[in-house]
C-alpha positions in Angstrom: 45.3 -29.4 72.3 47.0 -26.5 73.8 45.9 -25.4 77.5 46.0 -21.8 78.6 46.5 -20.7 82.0 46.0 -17.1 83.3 46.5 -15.5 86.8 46.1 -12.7 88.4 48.5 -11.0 90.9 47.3 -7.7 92.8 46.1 -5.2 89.8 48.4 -7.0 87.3 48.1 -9.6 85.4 50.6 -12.2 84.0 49.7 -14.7 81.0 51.6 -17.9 80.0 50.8 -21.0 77.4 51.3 -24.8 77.9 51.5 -26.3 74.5 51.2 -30.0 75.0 51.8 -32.3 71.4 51.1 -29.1 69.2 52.8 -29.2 66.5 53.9 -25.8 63.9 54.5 -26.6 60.3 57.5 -23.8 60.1 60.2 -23.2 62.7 59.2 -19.5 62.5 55.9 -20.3 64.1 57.4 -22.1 67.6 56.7 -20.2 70.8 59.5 -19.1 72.6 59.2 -18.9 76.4 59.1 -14.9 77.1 58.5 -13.3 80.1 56.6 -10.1 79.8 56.5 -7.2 81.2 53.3 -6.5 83.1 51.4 -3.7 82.3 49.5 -1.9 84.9 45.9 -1.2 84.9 44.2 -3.8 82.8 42.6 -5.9 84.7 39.8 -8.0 83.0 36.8 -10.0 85.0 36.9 -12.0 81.7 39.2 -11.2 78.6 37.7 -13.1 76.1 33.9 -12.1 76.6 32.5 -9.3 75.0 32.7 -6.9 77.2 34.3 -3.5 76.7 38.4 -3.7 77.2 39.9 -1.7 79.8 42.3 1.0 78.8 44.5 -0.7 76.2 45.2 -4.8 75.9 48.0 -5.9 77.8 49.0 -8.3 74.7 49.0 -5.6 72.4 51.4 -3.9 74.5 55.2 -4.1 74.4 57.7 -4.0 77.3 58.7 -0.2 75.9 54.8 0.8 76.5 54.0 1.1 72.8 49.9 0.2 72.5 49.6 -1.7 68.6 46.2 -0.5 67.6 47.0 -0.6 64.0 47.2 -3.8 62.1 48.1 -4.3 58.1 46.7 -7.3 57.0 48.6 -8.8 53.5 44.8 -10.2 50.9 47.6 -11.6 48.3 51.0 -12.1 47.5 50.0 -11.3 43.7 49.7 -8.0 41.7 49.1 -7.0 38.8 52.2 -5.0 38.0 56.0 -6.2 38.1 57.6 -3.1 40.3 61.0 -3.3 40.6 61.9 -2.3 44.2 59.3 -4.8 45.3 59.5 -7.8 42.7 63.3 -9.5 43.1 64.3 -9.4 39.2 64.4 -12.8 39.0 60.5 -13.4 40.5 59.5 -15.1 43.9 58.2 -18.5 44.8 54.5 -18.1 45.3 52.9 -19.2 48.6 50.6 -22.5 47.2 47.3 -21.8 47.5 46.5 -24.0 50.6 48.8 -22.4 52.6 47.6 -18.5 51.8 44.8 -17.3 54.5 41.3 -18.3 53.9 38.6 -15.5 54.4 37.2 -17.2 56.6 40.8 -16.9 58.7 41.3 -13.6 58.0 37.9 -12.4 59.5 38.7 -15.1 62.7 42.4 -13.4 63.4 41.2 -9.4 62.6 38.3 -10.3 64.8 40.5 -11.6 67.8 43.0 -8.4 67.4 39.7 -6.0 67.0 38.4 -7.4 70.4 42.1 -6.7 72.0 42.0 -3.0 70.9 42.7 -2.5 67.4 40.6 0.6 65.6 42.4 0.6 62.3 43.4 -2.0 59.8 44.9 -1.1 56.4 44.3 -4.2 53.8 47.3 -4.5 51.8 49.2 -7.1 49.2 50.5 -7.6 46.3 47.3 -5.8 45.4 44.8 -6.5 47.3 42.4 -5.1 44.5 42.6 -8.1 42.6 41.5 -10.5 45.1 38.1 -12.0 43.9 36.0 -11.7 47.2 37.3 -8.2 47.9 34.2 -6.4 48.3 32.4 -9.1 50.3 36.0 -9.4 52.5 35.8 -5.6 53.2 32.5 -5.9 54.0 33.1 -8.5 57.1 35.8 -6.8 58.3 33.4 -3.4 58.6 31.1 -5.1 60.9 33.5 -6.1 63.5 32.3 -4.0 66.5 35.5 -1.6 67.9 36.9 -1.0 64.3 36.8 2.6 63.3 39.6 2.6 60.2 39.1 -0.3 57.3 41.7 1.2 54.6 43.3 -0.2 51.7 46.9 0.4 50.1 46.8 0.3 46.3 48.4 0.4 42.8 45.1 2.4 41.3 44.8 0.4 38.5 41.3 -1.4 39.2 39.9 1.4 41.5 37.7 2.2 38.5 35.7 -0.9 38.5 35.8 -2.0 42.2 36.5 1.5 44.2 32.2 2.2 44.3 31.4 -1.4 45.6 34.5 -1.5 48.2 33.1 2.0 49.4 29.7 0.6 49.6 31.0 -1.9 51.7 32.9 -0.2 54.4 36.5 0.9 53.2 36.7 4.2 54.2 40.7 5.3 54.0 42.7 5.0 50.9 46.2 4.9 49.9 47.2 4.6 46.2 50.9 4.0 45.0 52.2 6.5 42.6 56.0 7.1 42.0 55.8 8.9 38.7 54.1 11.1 36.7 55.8 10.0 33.5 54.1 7.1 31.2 57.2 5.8 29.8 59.1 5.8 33.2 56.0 4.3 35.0 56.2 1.4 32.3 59.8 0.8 33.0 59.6 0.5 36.9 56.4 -1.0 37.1 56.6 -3.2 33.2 53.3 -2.8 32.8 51.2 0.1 31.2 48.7 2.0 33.0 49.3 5.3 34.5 46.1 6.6 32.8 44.0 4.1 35.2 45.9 5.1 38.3 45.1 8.7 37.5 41.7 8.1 36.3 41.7 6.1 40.0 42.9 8.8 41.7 40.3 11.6 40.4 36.9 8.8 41.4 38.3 8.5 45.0 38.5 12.5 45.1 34.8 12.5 43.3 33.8 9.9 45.7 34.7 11.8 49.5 37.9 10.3 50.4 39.7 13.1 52.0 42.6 13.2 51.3 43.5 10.4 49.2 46.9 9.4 50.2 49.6 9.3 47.3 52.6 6.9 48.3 56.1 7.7 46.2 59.0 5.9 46.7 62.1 8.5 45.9 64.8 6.7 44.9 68.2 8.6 42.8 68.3 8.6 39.5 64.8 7.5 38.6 62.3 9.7 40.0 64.0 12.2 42.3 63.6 14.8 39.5 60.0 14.8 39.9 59.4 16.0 43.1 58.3 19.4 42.5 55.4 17.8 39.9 54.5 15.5 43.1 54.4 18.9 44.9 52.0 20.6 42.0 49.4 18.0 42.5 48.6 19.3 45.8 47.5 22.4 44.4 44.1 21.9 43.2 43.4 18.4 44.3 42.9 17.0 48.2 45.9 14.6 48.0 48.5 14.2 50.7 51.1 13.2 48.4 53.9 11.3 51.3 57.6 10.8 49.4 58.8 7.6 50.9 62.9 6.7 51.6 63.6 3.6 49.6 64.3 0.5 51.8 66.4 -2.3 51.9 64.3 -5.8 51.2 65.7 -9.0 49.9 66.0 -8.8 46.2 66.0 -5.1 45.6 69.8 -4.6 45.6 69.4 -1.8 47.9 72.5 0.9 48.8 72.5 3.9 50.1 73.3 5.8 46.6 69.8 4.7 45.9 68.2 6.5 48.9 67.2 10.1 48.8 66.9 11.3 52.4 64.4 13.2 53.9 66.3 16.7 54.2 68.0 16.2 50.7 64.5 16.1 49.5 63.2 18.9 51.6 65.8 20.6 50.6 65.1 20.5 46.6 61.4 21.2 47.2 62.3 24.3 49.0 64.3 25.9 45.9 60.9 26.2 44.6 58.7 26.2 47.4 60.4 28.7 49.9 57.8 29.2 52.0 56.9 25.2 52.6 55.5 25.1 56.0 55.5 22.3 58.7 52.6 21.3 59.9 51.7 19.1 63.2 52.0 15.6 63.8 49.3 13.1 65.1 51.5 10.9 68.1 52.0 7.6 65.9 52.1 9.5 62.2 54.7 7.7 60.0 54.5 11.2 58.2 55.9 14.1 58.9 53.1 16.9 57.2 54.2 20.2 55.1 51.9 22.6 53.5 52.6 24.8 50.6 50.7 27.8 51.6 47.2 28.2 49.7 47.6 24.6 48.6 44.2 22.2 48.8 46.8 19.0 49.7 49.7 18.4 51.8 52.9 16.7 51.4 54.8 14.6 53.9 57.9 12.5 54.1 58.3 9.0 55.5 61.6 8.9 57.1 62.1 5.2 58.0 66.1 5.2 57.0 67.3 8.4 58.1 65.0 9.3 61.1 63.4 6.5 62.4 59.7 6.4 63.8 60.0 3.2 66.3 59.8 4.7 69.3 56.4 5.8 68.2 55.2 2.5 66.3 51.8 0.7 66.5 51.8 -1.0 63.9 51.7 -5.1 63.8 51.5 -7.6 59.9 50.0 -10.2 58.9 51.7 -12.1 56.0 49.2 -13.5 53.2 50.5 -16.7 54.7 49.3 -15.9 58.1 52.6 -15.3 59.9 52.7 -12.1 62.2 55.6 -9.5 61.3 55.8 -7.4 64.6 58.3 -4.8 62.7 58.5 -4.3 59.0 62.2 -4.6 58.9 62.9 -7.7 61.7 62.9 -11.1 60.4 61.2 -13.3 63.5 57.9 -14.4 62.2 54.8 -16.3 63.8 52.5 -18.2 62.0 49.1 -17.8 63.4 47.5 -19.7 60.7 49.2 -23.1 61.8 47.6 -21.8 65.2 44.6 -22.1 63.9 44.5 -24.8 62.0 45.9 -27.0 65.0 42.9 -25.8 66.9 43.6 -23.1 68.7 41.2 -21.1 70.5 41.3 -17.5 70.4 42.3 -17.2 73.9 45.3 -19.1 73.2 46.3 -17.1 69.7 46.3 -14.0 71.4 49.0 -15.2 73.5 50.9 -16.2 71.4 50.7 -12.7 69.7 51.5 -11.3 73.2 54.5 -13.0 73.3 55.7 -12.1 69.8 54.4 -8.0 70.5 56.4 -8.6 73.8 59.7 -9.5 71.8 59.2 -6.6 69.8 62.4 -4.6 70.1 62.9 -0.9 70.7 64.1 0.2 67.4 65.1 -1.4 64.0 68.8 -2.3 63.6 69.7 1.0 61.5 70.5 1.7 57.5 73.6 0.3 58.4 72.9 -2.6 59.0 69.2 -3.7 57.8 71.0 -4.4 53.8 72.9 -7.5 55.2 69.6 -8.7 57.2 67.9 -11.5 55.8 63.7 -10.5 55.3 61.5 -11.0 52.4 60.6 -9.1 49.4 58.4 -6.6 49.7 55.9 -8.1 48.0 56.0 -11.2 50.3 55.3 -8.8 53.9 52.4 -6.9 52.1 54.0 -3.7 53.1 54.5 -2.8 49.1 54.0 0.8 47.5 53.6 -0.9 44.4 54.2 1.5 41.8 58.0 1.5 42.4 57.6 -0.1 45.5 61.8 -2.6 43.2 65.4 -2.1 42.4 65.9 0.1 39.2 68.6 1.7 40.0 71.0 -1.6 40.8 74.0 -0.4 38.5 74.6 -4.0 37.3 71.2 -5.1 36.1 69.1 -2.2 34.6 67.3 -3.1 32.3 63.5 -2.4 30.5 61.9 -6.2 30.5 60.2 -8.2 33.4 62.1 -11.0 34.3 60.5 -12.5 37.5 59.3 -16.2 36.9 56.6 -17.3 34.6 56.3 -13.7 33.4 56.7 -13.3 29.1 55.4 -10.0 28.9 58.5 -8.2 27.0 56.5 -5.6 24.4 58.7 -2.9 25.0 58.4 -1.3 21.7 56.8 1.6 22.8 59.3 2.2 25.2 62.0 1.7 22.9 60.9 4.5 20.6 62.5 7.3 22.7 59.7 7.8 25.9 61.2 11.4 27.0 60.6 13.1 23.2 57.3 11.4 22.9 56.1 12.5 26.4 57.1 15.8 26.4 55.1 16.7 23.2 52.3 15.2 24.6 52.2 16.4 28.1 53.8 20.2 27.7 50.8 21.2 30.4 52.3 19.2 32.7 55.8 19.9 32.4 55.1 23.5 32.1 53.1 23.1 35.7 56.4 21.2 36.8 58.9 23.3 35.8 61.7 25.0 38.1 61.5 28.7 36.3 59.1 30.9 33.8 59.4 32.8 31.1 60.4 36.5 33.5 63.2 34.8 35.4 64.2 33.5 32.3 65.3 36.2 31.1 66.5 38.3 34.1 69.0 35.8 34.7 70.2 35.3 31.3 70.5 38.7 31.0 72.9 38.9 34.7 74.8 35.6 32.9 75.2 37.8 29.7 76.6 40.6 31.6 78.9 38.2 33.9 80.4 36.1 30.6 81.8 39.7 29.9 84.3 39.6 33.2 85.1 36.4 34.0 87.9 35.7 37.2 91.4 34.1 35.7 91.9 32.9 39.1 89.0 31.1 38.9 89.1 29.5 35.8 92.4 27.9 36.8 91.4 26.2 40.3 90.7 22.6 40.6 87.3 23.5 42.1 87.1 19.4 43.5 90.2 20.2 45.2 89.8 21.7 48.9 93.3 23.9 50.3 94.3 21.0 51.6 94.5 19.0 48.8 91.7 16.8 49.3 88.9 15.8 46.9 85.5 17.6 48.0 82.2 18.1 46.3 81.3 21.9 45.1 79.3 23.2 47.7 77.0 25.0 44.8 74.3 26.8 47.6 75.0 30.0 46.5 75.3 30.1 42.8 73.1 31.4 40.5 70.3 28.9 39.2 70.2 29.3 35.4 69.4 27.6 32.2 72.5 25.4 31.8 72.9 23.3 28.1 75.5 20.9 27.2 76.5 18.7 23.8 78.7 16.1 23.9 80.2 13.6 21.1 81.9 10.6 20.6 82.8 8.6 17.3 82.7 4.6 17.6 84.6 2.8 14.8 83.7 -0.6 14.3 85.4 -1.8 11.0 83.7 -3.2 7.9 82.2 -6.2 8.9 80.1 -5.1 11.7 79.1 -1.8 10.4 77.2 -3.7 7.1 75.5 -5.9 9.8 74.1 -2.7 12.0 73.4 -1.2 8.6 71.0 -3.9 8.1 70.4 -4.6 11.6 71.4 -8.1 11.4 73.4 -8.2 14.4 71.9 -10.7 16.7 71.4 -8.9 19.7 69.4 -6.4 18.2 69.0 -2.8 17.1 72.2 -1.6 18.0 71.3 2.0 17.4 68.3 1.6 19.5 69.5 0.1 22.3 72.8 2.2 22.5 70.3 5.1 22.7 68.4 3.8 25.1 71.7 3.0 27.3 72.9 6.5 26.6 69.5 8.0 28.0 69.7 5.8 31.3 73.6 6.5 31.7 73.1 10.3 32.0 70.3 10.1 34.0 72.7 8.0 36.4 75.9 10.3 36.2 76.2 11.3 39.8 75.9 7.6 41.3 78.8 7.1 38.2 81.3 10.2 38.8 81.7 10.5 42.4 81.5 14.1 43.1 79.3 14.9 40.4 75.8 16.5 41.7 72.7 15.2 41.3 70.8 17.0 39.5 67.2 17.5 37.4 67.2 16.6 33.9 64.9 18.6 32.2 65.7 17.0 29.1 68.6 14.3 27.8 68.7 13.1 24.5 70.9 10.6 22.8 71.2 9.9 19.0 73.1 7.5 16.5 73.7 8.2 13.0 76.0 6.4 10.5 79.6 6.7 8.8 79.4 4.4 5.9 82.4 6.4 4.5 84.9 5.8 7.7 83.0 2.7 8.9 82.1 4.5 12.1 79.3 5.1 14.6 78.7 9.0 15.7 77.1 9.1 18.9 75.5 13.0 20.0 73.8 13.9 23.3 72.4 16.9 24.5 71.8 17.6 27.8 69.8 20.5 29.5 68.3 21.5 33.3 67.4 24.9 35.1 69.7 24.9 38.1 72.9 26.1 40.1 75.7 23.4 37.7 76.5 22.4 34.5 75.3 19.2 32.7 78.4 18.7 30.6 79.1 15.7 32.4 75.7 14.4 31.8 75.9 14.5 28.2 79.4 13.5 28.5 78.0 9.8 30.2 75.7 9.3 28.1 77.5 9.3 25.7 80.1 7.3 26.8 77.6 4.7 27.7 76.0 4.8 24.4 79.5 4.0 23.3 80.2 1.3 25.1 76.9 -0.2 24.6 77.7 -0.1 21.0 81.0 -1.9 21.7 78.9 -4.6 23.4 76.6 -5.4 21.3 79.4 -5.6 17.8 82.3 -7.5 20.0 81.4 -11.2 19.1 81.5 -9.5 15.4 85.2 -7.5 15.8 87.0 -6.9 18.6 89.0 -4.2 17.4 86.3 -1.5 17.9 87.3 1.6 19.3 85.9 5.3 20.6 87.4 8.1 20.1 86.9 11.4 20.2 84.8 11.5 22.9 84.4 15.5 23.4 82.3 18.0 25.2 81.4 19.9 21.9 79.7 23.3 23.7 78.1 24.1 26.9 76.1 27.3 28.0 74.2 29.3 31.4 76.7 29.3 34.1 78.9 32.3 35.9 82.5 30.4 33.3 80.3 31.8 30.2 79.5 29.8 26.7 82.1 27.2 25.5 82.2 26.2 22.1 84.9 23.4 20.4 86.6 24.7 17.7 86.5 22.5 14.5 88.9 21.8 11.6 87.0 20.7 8.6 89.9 20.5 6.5 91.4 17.8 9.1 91.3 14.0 7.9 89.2 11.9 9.6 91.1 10.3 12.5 90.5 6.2 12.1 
């Protein structure tokens, strides 16, 4: 059994632990010996009676001053969704049962940190929804005396059934997980359905009181970025503080900085629209930092942990649903408390231990330079997950629409593989109306200015290498000042794939699959993903991409059309240009253990439109043979 000793020294006071044949089932969990810092002015005639705590716990305090008042507590390592930024595509190794926190535990640890000093603790997961005793958990943890905060992070998706009794019980502060608007996209990153439930979720916590209900969006490039402004819209008419989230590096998520959006890139689009966004104040250890679209009900905020740290301001402390205690989010030095416990320890001598590991704590996290090559655990393993999103779609060498992690056979993607863009936007015109970056007026005012600029257009202009600066050196377009119109592009490519494989994908018999579907499919996610593909292409906001596949029985050929169009300050030729050069090569792919002699050719922009260069349209030759 371990014996404590504490002294006291003037008004300070100094803590140590004697561990004596106690032994810790993980390395993580072994007490180094650390000297801390002593704090001033908190002395204690007793500091494990229940008395009322002096100005702030001395244990909860690092040697940089920061008070940890704030804990996040992990229910589950399970969830009912498969996100990809959070679930490693090829699954994680479940904690075994035995080894997961009792409730029992739980309630014993959040008691001893409550009696320290901590007001607020955020229940998290996996999803911490779907644990069985939720609402009786919840209600414990309400009645431990000091505790102001009891909040919950959430995917939404079982907030219908539970939300009422978990209110009931205590939880008072909610945060739900939402990184897209759009049903088809929301089944790809998360391979599940349900964005009707979240939404549904979202609208009983608003008719319940919680104010504001926090929206969580992880922004990552390519995927999602070109719904900010719809995040934005929600904040009009509904009391959401909707808080767009850089995507961070975790093991498994194949994390680079392509991936990340930062924090003024993103300001930066939402002001096109929003001009007068305005900044609002900060509480002292907000993670947020709050904007307000004038005569908006909600707020917006951003959550800069990559390109502007918050550390210096941090009081936050984790526990794993394994019981080990994560003092930052991004370090990888871990305690186990619950082998702490389970050896006997008393209270007094677990919070030393977690003074120890709070005094280790170091200033600042080791940068988005370095934190990709640091070895930590999926997201869904610290219970620090946005879930909806909170994975790795964008990793350029393994996109792909099915749920791979272990023991999971869910793979009806059907729906999703009957074009999700067409479907959705005949469905949901409201919303993309609500969404969209121009109306019907400015429409027409600027393609009435384009109509009149096609008419003059600068020679000198039209024969610059624009991606080439005066000294020679490749550049992006610095595009600030152009004119945001309605821009439209069609591309083309024809695929010849000889005899034999063109009767098989006539019949679809070729053994991968629908070759036309999935080439489609691949063209779609290509052109979404044109600016991480051509180096100094923008990124932009698709407003809509489409992809389709037709037949050549007569020239034993594939001909492969996109058409690409967005509202904004540069073209999309190269957009429909990608996707259909993926769509190309997919086909290629999926016909080369037929013929290896496929080709493309003819890969062409066919016309483009909107822009200060005026219309371009490719001349055509019907009376030229077909060149195979």
């Amino acid at each position: 059994m371990a014996a404590s000793f504490i002294y006291l020294k003037g008004n300070r006071m100094s803590s140590g632990l004697c561990l004596k044949n106690f032994r810790f089932s993980r390395q993580c969990a072994t007490v180094a010996s650390v000297t801390k810092h002593p704090i001033p002015s908190t002395v204690r005639t007793s500091l494990f009676e229940n008395k009322k705590i002096l100005p702030f716990s001395s244990f909860l305090t690092d040697s940089h001053g920061r008070q940890h008042n704030y804990l996040r507590i992990s229910l589950t390592e399970r969830c009912n969704l498969r996100c990809q930024y959070c679930m490693p595509a090829g699954g994680v190794d479940l904690t075994a049962k035995d080894k997961l926190l009792s409730t029992s535990e739980i309630v014993k640890i959040a008691s001893a940190f409550v009696e320290e000093g901590v007001d607020k603790i955020r229940l998290t997961g996996g999803e911490p929804s779907i644990r069985p005793d939720i609402v009786e958990l919840v209600g414990l943890l309400k009645t431990l005396d000091g505790l102001k905060t009891l909040a919950m992070t959430t995917n939404g998706l079982l907030l219908s059934r539970k939300l009422p009794a978990m209110k009931e019980a205590g939880l008072n502060m909610l945060n739900i997980s939402l990184d897209t608007l759009i049903p088809p996209k929301f089944e790809f990153i998360t391979r599940r359905k349900g964005l009707e439930k979240v939404l549904q979720g979202i609208d009983l916590a608003l008719e319940m009181g919680y104010s504001p209900v926090k929206l969580n969006c992880v922004v990552m490039r390519g995927l999602n970025d070109d719904e900010l402004h719809s995040f934005v819209e929600l904040t009009r008419d509904k009391d959401v503080d909707v808080r767009f989230i850089e995507y961070m590096p975790f093991e498994g998520n194949k994390w680079n900085d392509k991936k990340m959006v930062p924090y003024h890139e993103m300001l930066e689009i939402i002001r096109r629209k929003y001009c007068d966004l305005r900044r609002m104040e900060d509480a002292i250890n907000d993670t947020s930092k709050a904007y307000l679209v004038p005569g908006y009900r909600g707020k917006i905020g951003f959550i800069t942990s990559m390109s502007e740290h918050f550390c210096g301001s941090c009081n936050r402390l984790r526990l794993t649903a394994d019981g080990n205690l994560k003092v930052c989010l991004f370090g990888n030095a871990e305690t186990s408390l619950r082998d702490l416990l389970r050896n006997g320890a008393s209270k007094e001598e677990l919070i030393a231990v977690v003074g120890q590991a709070v005094g280790r704590k170091k200033k600042q996290h080791a940068g988005m330079s370095n934190l990709p090559s640091m070895k930590n655990r999926p997201m869904i393993l610290i219970g620090d997950s946005n879930s909806l999103l909170t994975g790795s779609f964008i990793a350029t060498s393994s996109i792909r629409p099915y749920c791979t992690d272990k023991g999971d056979h869910f793979s009806n993607h059907n729906d999703y593989l009957d074009d999700p863009w067409t479907s959705y936007r005949e469905t949901h015109a409201s919303l993309l109306q609500a969404s969209s970056l121009f109306n019907a007026s400015t429409r027409r005012s600027n393609l009435s200015q384009e109509t009149h600029e096609h008419t003059t257009p600068n020679a000198n202009d039209q024969v610059k290498l624009t991606h080439v600066d005066h000294h020679g050196q490749a550049r992006m377009v610095d595009i600030t000042e152009k004119p945001w119109t309605v821009r439209r592009a069609t591309a083309q490519a024809i695929v010849w794939i000889g005899p034999e494989a063109f009767r098989l994908v006539d019949e679809n018999l070729i053994k991968k699959g629908d070759v036309l579907k999935v080439a489609e499919i691949a063209g779609i996610t290509g052109g979404k993903l044109t600016s991480q593909l051509i180096p100094l292409c923008h990124p932009i906001s698709l407003h809509q991409l489409s992809v389709r596949l037709s037949l050549d029985s007569k020239n034993n050929c594939v001909i492969i059309e996109s058409n690409a169009v967005t509202h904004g300050p540069t073209g999309v030729e190269m957009e429909a240009l990608t996707a259909v050069a993926v769509a190309s090569l997919t086909v290629i792919d999926m016909v080369k253990a037929v013929t290896k002699e496929a080709e493309i050719r003819n890969l062409n922009l066919v016309s483009k439109s909107g822009g200060t260069r005026g219309d371009f349209n490719r001349t055509k030759n019907d009376d030229m043979p077909f060149p195979c």
